[in-house]
FISEGU-178278 format. One record per residue: x, y, z of N, C-alpha, C in turn; residue in one letter; residue number from 0. Coordinates in Angstrom, 2 decimals. Layout:
{{X; Y; Z}; {X; Y; Z}; {X; Y; Z}; 'A'; NUM};
...
//
This chain:
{{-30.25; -0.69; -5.51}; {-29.74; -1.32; -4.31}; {-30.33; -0.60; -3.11}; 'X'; 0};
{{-30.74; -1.01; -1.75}; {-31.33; -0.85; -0.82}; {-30.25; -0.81; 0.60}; 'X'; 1};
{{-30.57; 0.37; 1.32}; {-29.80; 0.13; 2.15}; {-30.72; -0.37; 3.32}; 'X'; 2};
{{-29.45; -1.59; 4.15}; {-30.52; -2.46; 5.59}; {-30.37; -1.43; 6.33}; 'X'; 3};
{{-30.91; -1.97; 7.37}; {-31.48; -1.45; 8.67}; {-30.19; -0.55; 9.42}; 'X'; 4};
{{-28.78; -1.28; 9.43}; {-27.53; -0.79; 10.06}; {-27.16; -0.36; 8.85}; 'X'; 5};
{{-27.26; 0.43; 7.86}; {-26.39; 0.95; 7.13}; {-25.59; 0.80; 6.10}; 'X'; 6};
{{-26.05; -0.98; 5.80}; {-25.19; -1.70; 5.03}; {-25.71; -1.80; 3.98}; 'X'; 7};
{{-24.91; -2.20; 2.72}; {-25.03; -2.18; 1.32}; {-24.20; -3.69; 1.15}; 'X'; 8};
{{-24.88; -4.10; -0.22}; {-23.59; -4.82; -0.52}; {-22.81; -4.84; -1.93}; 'X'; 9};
{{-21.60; -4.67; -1.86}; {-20.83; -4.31; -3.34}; {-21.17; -5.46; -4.20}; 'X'; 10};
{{-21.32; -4.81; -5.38}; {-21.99; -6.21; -6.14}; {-20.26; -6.69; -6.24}; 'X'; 11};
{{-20.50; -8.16; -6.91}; {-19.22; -8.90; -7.33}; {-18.07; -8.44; -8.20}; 'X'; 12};
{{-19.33; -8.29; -9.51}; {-18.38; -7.21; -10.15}; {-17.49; -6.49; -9.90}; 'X'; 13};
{{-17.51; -5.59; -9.55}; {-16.88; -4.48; -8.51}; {-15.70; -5.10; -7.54}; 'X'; 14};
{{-16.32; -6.26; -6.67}; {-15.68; -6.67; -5.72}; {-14.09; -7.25; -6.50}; 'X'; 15};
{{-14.55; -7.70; -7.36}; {-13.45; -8.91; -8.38}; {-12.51; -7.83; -8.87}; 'X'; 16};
{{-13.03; -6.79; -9.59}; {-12.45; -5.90; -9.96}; {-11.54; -5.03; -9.80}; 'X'; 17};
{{-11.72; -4.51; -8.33}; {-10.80; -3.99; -7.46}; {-10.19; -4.44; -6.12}; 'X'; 18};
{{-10.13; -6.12; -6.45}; {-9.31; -6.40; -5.23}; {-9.85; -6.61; -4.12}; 'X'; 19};
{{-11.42; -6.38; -3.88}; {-11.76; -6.05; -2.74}; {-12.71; -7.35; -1.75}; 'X'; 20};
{{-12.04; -7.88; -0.31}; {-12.37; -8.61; 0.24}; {-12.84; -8.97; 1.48}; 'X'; 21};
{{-13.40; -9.79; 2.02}; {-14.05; -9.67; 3.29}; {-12.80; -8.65; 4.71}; 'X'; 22};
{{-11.39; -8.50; 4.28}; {-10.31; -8.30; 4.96}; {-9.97; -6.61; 4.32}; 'X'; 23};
{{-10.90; -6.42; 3.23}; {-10.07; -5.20; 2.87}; {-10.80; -3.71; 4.24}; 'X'; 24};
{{-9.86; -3.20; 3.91}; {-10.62; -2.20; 4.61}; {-10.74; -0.57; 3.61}; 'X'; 25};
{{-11.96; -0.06; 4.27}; {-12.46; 0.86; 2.81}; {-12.61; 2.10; 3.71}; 'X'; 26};
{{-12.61; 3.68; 2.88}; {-12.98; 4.66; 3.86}; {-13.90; 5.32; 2.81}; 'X'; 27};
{{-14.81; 6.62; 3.55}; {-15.74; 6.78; 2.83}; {-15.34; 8.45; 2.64}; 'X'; 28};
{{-16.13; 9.14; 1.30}; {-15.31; 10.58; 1.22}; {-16.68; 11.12; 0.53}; 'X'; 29};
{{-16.69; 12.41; 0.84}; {-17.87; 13.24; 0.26}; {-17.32; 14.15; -0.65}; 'X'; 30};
{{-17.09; 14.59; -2.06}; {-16.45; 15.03; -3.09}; {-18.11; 15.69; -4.16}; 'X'; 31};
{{-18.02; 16.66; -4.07}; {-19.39; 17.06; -5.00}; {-20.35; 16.87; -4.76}; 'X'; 32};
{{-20.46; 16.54; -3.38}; {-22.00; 15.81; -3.36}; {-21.91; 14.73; -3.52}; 'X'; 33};
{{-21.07; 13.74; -4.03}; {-21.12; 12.30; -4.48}; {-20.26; 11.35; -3.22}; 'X'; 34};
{{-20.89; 10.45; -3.01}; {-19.99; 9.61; -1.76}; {-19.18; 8.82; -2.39}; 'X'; 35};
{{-17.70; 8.80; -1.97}; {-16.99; 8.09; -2.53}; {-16.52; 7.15; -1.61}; 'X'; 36};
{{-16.23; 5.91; -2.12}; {-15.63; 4.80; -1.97}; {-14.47; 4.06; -2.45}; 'X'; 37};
{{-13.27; 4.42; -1.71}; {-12.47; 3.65; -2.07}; {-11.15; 2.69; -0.96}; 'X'; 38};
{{-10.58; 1.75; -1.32}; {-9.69; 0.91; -0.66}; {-8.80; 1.83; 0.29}; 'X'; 39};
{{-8.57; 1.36; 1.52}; {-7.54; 2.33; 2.64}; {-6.52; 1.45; 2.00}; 'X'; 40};
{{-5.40; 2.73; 2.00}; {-3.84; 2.09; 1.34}; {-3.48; 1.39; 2.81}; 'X'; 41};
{{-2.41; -0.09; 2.59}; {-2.11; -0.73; 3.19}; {-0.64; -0.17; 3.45}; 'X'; 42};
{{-0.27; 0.01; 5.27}; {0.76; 0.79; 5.58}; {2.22; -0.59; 5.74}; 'X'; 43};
{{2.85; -0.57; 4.88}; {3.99; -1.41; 5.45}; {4.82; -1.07; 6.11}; 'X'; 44};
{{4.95; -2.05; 7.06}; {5.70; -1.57; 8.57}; {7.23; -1.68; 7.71}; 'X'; 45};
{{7.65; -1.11; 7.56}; {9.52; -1.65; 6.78}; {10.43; -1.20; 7.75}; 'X'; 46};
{{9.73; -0.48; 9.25}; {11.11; -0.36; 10.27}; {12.00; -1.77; 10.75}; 'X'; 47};
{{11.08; -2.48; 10.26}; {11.74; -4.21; 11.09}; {12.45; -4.73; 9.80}; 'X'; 48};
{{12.78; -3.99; 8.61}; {14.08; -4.21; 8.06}; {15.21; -3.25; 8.39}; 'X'; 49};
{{14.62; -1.97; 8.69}; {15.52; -1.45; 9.06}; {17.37; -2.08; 9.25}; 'X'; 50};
{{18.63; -2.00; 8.61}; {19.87; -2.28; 8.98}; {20.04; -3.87; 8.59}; 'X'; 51};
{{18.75; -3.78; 7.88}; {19.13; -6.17; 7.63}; {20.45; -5.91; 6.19}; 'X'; 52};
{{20.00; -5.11; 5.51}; {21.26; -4.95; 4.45}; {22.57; -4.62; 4.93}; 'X'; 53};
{{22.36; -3.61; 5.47}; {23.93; -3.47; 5.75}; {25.13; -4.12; 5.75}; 'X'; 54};
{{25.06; -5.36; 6.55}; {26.08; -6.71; 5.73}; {26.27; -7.06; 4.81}; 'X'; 55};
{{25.40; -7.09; 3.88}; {25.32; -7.48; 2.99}; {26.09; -6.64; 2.06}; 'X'; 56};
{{25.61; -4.97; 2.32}; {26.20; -4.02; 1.16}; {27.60; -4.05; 1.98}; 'X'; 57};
{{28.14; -3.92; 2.98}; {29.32; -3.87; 3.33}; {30.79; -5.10; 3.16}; 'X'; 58};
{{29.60; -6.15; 2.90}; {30.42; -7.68; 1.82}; {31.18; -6.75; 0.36}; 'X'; 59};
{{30.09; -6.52; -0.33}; {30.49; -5.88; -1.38}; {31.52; -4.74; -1.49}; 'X'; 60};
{{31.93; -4.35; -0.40}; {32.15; -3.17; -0.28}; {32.14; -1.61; 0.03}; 'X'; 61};
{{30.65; -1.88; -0.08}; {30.27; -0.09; 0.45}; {29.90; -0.04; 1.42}; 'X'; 62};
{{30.14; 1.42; 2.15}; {29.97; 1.80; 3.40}; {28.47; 2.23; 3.81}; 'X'; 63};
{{27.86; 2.56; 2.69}; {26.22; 2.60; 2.55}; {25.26; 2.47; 1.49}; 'X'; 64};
{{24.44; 2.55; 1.62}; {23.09; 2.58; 0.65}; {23.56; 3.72; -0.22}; 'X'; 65};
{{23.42; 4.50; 0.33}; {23.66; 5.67; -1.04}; {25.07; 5.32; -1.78}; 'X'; 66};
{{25.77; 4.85; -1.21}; {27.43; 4.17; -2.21}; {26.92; 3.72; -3.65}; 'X'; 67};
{{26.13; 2.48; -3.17}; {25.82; 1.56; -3.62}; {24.77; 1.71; -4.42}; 'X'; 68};
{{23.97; 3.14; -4.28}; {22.99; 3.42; -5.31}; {23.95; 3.88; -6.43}; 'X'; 69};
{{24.30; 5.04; -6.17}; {25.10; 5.97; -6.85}; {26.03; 5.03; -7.65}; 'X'; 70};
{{26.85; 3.76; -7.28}; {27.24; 3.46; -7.77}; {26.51; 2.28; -9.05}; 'X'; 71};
{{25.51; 1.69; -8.59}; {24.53; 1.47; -9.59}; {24.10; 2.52; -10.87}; 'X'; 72};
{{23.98; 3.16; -10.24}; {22.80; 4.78; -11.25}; {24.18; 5.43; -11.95}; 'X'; 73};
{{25.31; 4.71; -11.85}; {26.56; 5.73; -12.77}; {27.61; 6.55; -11.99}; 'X'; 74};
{{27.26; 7.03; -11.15}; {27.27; 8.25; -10.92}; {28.84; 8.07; -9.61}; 'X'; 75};
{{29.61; 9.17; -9.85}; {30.86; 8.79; -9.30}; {31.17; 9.49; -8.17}; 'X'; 76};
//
């Protein structure tokens, strides 16, 4: 494989199919032994904008929180 003029390569298909990877993914690059590595940037989920959506819900049931309601799942008294 040949690299162009700007730097670019292209992942064969194989590869592409293989690991998920798409015109949207985004990738970072790492130098380990001498060898350049390539792999997928983990995707950050925003989960502050659930933040407190349960709470009604667990407080229908009865408990005063998340941890109640684990603990009381997992056994534990």
């Amino acid at each position: 494989m040949k690299v162009g003029e700007r730097g670019q390569v292209t992942i064969p298909r194989e590869i592409r199919e293989k690991f998920g990877i798409n015109s949207s993914t985004r990738v970072e690059f790492s130098v380990v032994d001498g060898a350049i590595i390539l792999k997928k940037t983990p995707v950050k989920i925003g989960i502050g904008k659930w933040r407190g959506k349960c709470a009604t819900n667990f407080s229908r049931q009865g408990y005063s929180s998340v941890d109640k309601f684990m603990d009381d799942i997992r056994g534990k008294a």
